[in-house]
PyMOL Python script that loads the backbone (N, CA, C, O; Angstrom):
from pymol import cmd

cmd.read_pdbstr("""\
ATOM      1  N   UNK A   1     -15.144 -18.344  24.077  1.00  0.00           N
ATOM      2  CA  UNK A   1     -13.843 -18.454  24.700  1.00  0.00           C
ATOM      3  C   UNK A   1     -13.265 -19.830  24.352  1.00  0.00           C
ATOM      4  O   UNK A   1     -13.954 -20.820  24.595  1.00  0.00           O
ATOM      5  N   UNK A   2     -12.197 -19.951  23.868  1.00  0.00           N
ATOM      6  CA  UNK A   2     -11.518 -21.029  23.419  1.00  0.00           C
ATOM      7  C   UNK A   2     -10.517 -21.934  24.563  1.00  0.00           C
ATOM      8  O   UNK A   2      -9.729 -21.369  25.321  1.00  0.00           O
ATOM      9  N   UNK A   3     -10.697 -23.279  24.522  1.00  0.00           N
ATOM     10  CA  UNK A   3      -9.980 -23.823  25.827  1.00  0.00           C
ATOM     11  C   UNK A   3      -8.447 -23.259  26.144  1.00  0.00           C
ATOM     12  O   UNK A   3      -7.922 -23.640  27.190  1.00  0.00           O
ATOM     13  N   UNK A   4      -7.939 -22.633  25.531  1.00  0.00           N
ATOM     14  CA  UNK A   4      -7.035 -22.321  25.430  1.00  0.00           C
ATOM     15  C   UNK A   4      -6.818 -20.567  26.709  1.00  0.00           C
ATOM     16  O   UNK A   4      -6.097 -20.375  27.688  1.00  0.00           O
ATOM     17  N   UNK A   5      -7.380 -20.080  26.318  1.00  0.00           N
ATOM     18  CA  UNK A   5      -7.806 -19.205  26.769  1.00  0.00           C
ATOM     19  C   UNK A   5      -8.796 -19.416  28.542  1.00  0.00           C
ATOM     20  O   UNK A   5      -8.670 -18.857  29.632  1.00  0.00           O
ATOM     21  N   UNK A   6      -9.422 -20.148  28.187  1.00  0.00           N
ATOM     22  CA  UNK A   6      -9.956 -20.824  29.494  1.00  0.00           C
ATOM     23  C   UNK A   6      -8.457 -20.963  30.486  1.00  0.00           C
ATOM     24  O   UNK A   6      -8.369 -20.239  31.478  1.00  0.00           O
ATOM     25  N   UNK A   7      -7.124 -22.091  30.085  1.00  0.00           N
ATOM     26  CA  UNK A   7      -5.955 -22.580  30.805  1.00  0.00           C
ATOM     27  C   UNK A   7      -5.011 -21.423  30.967  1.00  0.00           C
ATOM     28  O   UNK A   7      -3.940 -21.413  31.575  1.00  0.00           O
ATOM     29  N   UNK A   8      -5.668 -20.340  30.240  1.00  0.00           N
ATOM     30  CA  UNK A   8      -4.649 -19.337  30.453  1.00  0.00           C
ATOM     31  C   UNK A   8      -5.195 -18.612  31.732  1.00  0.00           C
ATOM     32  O   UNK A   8      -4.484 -18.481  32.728  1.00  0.00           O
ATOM     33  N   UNK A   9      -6.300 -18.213  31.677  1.00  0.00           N
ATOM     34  CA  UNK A   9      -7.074 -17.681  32.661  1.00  0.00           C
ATOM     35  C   UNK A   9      -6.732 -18.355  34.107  1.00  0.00           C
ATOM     36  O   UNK A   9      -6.146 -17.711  34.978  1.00  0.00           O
ATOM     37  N   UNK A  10      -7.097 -19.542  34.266  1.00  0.00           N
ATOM     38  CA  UNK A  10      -6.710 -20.584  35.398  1.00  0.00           C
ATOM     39  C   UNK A  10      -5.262 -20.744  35.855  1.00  0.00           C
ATOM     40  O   UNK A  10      -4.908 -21.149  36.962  1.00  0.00           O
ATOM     41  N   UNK A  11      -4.421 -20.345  34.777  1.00  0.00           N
ATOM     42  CA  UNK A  11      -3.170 -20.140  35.315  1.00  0.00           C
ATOM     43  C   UNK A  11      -2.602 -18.627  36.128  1.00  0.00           C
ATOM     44  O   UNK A  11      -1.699 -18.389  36.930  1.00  0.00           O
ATOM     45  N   UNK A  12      -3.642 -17.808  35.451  1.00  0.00           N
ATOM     46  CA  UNK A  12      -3.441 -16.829  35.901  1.00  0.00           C
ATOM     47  C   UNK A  12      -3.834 -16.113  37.408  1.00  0.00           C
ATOM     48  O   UNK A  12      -3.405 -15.127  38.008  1.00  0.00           O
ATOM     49  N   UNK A  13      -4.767 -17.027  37.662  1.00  0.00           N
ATOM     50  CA  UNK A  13      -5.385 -17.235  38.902  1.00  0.00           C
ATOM     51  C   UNK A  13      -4.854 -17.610  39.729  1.00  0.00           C
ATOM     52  O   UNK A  13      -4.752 -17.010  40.799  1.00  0.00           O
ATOM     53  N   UNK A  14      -4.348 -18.741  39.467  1.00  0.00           N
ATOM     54  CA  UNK A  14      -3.243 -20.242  40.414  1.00  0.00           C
ATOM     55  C   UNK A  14      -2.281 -19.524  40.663  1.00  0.00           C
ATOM     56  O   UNK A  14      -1.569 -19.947  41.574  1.00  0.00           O
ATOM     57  N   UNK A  15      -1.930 -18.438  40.125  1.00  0.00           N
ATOM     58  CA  UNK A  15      -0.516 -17.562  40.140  1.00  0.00           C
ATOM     59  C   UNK A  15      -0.417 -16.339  41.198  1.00  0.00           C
ATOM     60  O   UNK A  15       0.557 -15.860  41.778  1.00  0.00           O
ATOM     61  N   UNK A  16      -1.572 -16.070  41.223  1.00  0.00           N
ATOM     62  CA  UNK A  16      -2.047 -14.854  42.265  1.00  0.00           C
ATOM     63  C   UNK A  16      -2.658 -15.346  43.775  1.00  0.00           C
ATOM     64  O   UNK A  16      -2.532 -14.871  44.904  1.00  0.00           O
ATOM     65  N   UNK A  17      -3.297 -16.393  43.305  1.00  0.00           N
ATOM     66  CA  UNK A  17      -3.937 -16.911  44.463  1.00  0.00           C
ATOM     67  C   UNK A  17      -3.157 -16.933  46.160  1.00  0.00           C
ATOM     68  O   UNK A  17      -3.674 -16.642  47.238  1.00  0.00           O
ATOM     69  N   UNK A  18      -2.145 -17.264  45.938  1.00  0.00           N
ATOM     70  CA  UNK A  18      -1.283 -17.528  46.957  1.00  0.00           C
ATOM     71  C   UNK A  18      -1.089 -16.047  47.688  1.00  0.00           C
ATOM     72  O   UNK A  18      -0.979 -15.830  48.895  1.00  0.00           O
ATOM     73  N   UNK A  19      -1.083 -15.333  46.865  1.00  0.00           N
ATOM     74  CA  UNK A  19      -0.835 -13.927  47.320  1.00  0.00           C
ATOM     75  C   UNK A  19      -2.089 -12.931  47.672  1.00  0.00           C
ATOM     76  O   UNK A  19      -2.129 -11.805  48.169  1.00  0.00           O
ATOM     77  N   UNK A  20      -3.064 -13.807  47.212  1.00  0.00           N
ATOM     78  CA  UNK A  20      -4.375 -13.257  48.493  1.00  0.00           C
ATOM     79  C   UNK A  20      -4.781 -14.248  49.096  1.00  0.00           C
ATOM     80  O   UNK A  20      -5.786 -13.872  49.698  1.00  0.00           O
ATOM     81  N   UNK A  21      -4.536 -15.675  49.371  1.00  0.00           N
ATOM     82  CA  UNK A  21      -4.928 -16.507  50.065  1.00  0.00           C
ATOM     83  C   UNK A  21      -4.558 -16.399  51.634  1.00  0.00           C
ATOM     84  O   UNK A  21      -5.112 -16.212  52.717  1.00  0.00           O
ATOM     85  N   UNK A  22      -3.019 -16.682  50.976  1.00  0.00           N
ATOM     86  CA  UNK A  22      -1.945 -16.364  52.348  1.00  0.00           C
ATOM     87  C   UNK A  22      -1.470 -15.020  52.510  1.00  0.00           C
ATOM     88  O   UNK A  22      -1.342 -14.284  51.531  1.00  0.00           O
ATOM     89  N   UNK A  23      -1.168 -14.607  53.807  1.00  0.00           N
ATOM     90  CA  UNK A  23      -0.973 -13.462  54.395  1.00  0.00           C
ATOM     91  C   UNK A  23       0.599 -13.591  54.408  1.00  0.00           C
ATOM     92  O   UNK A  23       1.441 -12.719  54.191  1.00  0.00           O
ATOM     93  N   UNK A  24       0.752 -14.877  54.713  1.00  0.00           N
ATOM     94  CA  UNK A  24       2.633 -15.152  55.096  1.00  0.00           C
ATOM     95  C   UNK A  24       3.170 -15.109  53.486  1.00  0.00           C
ATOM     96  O   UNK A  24       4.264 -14.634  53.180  1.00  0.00           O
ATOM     97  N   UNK A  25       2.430 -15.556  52.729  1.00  0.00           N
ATOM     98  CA  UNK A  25       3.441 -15.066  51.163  1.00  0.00           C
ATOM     99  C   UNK A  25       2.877 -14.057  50.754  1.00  0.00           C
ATOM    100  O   UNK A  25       2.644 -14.832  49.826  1.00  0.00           O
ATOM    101  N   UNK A  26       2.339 -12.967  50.449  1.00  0.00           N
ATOM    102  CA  UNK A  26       2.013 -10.988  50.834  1.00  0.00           C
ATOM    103  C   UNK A  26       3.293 -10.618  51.671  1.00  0.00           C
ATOM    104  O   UNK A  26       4.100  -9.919  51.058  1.00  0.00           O
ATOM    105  N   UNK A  27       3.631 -10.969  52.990  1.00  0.00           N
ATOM    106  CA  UNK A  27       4.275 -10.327  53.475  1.00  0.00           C
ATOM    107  C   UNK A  27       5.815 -10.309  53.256  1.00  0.00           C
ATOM    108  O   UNK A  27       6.533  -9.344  53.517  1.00  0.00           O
ATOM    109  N   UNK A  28       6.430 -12.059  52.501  1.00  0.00           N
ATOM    110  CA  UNK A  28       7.233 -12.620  51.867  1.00  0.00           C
ATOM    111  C   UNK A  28       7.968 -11.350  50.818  1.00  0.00           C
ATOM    112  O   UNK A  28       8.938 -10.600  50.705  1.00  0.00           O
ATOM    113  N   UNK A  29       6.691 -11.773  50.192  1.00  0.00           N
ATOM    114  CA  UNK A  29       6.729 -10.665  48.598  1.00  0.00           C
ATOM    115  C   UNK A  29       7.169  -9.441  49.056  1.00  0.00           C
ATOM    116  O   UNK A  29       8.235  -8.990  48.636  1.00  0.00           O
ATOM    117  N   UNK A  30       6.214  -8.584  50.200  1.00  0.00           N
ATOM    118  CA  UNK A  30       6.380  -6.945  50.714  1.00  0.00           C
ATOM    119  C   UNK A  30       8.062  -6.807  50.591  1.00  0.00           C
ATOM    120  O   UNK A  30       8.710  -6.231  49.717  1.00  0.00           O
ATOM    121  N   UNK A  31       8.710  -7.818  52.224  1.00  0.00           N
ATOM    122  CA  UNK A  31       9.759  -7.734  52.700  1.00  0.00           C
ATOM    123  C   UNK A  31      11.162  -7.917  51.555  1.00  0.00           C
ATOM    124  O   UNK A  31      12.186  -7.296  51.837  1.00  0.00           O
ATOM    125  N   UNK A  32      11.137  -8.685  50.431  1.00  0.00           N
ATOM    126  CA  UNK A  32      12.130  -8.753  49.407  1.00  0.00           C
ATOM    127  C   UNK A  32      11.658  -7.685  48.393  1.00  0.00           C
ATOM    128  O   UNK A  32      12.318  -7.620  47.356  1.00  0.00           O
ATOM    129  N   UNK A  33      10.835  -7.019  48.506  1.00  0.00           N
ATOM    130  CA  UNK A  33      10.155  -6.042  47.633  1.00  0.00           C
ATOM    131  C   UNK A  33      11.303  -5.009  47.804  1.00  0.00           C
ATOM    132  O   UNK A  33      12.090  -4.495  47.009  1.00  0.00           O
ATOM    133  N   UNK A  34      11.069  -4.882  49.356  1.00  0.00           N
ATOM    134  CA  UNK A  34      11.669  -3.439  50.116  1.00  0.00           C
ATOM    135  C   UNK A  34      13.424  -3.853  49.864  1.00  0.00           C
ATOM    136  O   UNK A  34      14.153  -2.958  49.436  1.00  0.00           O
ATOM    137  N   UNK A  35      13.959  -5.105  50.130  1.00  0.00           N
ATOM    138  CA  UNK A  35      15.568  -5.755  50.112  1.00  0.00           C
ATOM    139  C   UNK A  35      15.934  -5.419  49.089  1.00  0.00           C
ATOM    140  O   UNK A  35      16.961  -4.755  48.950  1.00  0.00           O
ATOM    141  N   UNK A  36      15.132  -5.820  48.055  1.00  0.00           N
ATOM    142  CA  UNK A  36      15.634  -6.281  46.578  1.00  0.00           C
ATOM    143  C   UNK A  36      15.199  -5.305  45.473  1.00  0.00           C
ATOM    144  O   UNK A  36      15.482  -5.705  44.344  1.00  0.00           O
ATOM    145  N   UNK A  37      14.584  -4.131  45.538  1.00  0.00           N
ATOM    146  CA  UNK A  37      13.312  -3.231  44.862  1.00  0.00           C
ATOM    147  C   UNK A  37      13.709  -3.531  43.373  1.00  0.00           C
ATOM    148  O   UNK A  37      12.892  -3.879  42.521  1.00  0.00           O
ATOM    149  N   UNK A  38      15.380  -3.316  43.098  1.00  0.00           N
ATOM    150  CA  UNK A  38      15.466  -3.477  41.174  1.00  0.00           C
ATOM    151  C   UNK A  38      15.334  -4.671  40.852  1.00  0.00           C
ATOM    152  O   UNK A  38      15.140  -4.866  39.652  1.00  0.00           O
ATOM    153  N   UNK A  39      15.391  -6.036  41.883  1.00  0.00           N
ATOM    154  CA  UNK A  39      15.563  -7.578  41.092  1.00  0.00           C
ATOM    155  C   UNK A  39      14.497  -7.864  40.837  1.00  0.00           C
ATOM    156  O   UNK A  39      14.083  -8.474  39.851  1.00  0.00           O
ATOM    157  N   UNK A  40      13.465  -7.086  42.459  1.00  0.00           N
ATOM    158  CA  UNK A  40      12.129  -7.133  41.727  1.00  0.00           C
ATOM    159  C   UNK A  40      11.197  -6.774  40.768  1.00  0.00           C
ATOM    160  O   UNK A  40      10.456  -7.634  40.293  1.00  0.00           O
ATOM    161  N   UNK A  41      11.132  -5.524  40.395  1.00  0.00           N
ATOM    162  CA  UNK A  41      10.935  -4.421  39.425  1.00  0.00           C
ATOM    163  C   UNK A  41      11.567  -5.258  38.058  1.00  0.00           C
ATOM    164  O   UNK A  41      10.857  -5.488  37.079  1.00  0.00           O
ATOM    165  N   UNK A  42      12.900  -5.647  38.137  1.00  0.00           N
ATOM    166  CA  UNK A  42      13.192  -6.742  36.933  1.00  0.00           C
ATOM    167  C   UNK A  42      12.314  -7.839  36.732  1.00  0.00           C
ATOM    168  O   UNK A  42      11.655  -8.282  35.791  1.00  0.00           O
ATOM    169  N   UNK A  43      12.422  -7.998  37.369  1.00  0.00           N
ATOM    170  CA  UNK A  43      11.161  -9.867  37.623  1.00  0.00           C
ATOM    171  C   UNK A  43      10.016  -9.558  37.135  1.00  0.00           C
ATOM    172  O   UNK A  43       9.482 -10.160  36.204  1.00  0.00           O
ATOM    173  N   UNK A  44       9.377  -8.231  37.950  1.00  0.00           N
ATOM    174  CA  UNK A  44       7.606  -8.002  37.513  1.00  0.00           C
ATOM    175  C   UNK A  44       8.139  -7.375  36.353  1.00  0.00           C
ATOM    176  O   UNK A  44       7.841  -8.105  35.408  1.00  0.00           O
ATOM    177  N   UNK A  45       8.676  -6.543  36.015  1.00  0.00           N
ATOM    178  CA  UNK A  45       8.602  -5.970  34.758  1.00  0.00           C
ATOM    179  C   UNK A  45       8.689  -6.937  33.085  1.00  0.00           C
ATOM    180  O   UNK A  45       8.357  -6.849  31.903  1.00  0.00           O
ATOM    181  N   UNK A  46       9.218  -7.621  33.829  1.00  0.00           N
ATOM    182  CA  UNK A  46       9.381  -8.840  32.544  1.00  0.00           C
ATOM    183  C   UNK A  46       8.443  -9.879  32.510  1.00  0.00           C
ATOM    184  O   UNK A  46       8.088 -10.265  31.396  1.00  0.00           O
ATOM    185  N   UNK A  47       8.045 -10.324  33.347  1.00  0.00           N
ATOM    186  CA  UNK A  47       6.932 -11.100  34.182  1.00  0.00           C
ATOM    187  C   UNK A  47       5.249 -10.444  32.971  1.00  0.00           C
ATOM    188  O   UNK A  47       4.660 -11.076  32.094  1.00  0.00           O
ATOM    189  N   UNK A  48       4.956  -8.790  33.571  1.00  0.00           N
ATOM    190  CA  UNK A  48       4.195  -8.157  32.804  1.00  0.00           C
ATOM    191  C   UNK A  48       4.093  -7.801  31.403  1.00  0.00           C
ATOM    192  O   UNK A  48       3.257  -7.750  30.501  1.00  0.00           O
ATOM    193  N   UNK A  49       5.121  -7.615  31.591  1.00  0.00           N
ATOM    194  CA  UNK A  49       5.090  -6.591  29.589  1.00  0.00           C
ATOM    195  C   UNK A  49       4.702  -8.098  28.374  1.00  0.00           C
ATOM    196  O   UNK A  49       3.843  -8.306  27.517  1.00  0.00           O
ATOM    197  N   UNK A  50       6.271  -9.125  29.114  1.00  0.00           N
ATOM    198  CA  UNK A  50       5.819 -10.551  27.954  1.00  0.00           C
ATOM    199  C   UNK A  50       4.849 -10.881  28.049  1.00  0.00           C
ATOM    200  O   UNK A  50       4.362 -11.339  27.015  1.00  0.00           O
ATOM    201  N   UNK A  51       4.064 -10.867  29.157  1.00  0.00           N
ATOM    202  CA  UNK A  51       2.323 -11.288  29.343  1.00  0.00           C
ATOM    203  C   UNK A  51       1.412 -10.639  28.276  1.00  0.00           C
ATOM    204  O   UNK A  51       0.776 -11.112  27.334  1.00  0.00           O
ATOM    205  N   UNK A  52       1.579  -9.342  28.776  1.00  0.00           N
ATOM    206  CA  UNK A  52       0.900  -8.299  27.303  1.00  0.00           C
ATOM    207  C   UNK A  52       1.119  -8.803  26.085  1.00  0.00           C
ATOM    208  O   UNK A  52       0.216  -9.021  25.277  1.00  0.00           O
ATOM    209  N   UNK A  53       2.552  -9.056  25.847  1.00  0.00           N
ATOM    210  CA  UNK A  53       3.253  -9.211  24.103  1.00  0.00           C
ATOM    211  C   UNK A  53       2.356 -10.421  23.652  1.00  0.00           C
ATOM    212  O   UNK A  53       1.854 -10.534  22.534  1.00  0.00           O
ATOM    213  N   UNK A  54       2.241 -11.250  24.628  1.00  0.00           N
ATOM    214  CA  UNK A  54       2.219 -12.981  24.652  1.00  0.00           C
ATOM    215  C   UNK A  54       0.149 -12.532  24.175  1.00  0.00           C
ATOM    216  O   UNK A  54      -0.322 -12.950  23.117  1.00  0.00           O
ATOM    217  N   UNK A  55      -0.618 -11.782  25.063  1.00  0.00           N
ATOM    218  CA  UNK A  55      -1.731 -11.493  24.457  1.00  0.00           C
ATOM    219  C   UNK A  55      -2.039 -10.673  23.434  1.00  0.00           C
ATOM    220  O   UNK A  55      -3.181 -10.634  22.977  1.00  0.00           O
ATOM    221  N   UNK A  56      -0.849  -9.785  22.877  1.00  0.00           N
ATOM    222  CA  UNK A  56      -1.309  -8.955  22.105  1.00  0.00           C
ATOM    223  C   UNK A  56      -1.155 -10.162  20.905  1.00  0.00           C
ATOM    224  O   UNK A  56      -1.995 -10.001  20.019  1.00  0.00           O
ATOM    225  N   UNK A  57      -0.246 -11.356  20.685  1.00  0.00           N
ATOM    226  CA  UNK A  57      -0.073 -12.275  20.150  1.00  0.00           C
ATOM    227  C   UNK A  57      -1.669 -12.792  19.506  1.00  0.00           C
ATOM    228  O   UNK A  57      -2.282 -12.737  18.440  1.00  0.00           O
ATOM    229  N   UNK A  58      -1.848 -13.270  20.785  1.00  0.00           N
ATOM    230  CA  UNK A  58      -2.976 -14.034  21.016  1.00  0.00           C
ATOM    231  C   UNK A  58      -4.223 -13.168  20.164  1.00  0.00           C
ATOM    232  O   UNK A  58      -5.128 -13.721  19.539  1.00  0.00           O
ATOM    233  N   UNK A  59      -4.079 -12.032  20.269  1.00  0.00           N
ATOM    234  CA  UNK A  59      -5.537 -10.879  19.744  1.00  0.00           C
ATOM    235  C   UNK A  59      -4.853 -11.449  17.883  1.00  0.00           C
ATOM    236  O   UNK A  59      -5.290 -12.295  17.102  1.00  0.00           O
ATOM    237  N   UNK A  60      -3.949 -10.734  17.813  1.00  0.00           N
ATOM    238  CA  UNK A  60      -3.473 -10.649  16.387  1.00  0.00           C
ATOM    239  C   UNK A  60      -3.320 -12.255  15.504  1.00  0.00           C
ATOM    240  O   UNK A  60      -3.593 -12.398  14.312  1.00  0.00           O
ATOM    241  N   UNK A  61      -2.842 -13.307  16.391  1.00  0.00           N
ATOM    242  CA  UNK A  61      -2.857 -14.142  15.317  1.00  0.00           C
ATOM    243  C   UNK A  61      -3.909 -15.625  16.083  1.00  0.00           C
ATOM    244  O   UNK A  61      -4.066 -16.682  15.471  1.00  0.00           O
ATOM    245  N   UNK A  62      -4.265 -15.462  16.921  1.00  0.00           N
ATOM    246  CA  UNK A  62      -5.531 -16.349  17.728  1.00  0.00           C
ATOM    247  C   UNK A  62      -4.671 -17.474  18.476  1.00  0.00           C
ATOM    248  O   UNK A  62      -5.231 -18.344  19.142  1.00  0.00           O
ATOM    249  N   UNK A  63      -3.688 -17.429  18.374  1.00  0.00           N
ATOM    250  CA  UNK A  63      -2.713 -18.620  19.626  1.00  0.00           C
ATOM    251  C   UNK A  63      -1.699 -17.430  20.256  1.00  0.00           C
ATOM    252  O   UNK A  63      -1.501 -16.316  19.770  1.00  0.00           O
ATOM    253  N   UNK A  64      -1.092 -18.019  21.532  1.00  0.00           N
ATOM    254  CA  UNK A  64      -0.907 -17.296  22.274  1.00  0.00           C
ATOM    255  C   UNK A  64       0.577 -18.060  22.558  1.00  0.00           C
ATOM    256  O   UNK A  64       1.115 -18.161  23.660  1.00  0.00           O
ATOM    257  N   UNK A  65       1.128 -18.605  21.186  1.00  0.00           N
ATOM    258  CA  UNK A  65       2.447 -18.890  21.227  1.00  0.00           C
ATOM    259  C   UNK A  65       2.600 -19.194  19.948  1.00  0.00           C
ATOM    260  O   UNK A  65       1.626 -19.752  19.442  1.00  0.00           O
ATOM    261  N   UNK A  66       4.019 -18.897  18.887  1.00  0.00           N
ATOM    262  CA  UNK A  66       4.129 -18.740  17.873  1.00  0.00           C
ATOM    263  C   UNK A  66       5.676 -19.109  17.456  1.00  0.00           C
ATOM    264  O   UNK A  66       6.598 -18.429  17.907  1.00  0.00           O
ATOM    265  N   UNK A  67       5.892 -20.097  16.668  1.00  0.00           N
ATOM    266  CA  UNK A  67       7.923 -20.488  16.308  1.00  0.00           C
ATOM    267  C   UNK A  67       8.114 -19.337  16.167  1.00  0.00           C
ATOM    268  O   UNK A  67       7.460 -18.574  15.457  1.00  0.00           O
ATOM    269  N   UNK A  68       9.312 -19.012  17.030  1.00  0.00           N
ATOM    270  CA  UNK A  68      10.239 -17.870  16.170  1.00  0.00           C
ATOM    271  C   UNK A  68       9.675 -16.927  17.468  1.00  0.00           C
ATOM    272  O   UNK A  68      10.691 -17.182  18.115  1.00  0.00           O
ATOM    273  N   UNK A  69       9.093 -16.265  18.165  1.00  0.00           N
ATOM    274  CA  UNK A  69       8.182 -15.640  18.853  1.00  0.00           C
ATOM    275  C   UNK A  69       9.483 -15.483  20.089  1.00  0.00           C
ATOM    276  O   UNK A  69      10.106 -14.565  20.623  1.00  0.00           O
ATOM    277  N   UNK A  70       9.469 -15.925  20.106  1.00  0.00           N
ATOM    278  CA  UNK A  70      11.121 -15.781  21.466  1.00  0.00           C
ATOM    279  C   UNK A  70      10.539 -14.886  23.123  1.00  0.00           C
ATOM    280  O   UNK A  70      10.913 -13.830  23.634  1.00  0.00           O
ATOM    281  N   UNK A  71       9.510 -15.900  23.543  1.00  0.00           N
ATOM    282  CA  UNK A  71       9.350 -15.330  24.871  1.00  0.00           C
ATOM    283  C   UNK A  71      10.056 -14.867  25.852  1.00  0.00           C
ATOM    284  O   UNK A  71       9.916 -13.820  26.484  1.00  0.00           O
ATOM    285  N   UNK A  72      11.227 -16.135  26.002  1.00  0.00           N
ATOM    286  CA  UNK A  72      12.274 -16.100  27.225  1.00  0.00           C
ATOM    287  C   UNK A  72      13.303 -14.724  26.717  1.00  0.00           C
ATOM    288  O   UNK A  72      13.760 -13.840  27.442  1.00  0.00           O
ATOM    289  N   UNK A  73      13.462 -14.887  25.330  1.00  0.00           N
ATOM    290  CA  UNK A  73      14.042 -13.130  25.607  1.00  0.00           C
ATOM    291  C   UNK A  73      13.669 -11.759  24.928  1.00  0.00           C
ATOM    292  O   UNK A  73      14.347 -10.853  24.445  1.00  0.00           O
ATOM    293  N   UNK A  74      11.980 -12.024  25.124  1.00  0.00           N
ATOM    294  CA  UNK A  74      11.375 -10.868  25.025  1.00  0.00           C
ATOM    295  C   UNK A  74      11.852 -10.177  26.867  1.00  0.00           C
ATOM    296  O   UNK A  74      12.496  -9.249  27.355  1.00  0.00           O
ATOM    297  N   UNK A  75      10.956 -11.463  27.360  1.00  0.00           N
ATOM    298  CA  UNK A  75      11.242 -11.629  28.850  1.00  0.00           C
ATOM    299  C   UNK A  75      12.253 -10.593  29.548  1.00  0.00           C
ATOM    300  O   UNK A  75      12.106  -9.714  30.397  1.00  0.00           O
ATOM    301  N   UNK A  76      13.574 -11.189  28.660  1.00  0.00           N
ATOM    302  CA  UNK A  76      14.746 -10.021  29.595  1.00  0.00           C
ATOM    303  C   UNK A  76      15.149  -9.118  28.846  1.00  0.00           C
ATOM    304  O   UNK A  76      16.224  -8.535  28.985  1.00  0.00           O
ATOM    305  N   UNK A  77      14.547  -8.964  28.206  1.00  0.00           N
ATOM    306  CA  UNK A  77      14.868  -7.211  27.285  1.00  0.00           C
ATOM    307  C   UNK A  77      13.742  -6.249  28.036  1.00  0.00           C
ATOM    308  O   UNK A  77      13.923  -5.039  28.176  1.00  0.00           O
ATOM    309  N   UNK A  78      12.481  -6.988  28.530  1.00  0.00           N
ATOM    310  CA  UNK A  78      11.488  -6.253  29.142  1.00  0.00           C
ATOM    311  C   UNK A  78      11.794  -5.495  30.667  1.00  0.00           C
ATOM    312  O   UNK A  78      11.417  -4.513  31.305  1.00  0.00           O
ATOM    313  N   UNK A  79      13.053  -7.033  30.827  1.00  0.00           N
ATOM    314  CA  UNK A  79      12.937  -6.705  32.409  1.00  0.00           C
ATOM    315  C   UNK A  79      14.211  -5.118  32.635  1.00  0.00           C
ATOM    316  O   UNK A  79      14.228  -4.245  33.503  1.00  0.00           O
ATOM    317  N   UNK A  80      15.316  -5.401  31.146  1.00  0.00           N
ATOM    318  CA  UNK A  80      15.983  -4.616  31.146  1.00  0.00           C
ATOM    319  C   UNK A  80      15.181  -2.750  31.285  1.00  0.00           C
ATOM    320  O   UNK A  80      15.430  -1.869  32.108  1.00  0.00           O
ATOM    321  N   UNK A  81      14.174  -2.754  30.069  1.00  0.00           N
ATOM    322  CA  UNK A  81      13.556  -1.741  30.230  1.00  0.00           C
ATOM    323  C   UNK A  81      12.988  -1.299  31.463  1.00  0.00           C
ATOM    324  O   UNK A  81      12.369  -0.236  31.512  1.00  0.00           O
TER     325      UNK A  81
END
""", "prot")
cmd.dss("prot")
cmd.show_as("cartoon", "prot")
cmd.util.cbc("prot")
cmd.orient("prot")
């Protein structure tokens, strides 16, 4: 496993954590879930898919960011889908 991969992991953790740590940000998340269902569904959906793209990256060329690679609007074409 390459350090790289290690900081990705740890970020990915640091990112979730809050949302099984605390009960008051779970319930945060639930309640704008139910308000907001498409801004959210936009958010995770773009949130997820570039995550995938960003590793399928990572499998195919061994870094997990690349010039030209255009995350921020893979991002909202994902969230569009």
């Amino acid at each position: 496993m390459k350090k790289n991969d290690l900081i990705v992991l740890l970020a990915v953790l640091l990112f979730l954590a809050p949302f099984i740590l605390f009960e008051d940000v779970l319930s945060l998340y639930k309640t704008y879930n139910s308000a907001y269902p498409y801004l959210l569904s936009f958010i995770k959906f773009a949130i997820l898919a570039t995550f995938g793209e960003v590793i399928g990256l990572r499998i195919r060329t061994g870094s997990y960011y690349e010039k030209g690679f255009g995350i921020l609007p893979r991002a909202i074409v994902w969230g569009f889908l």
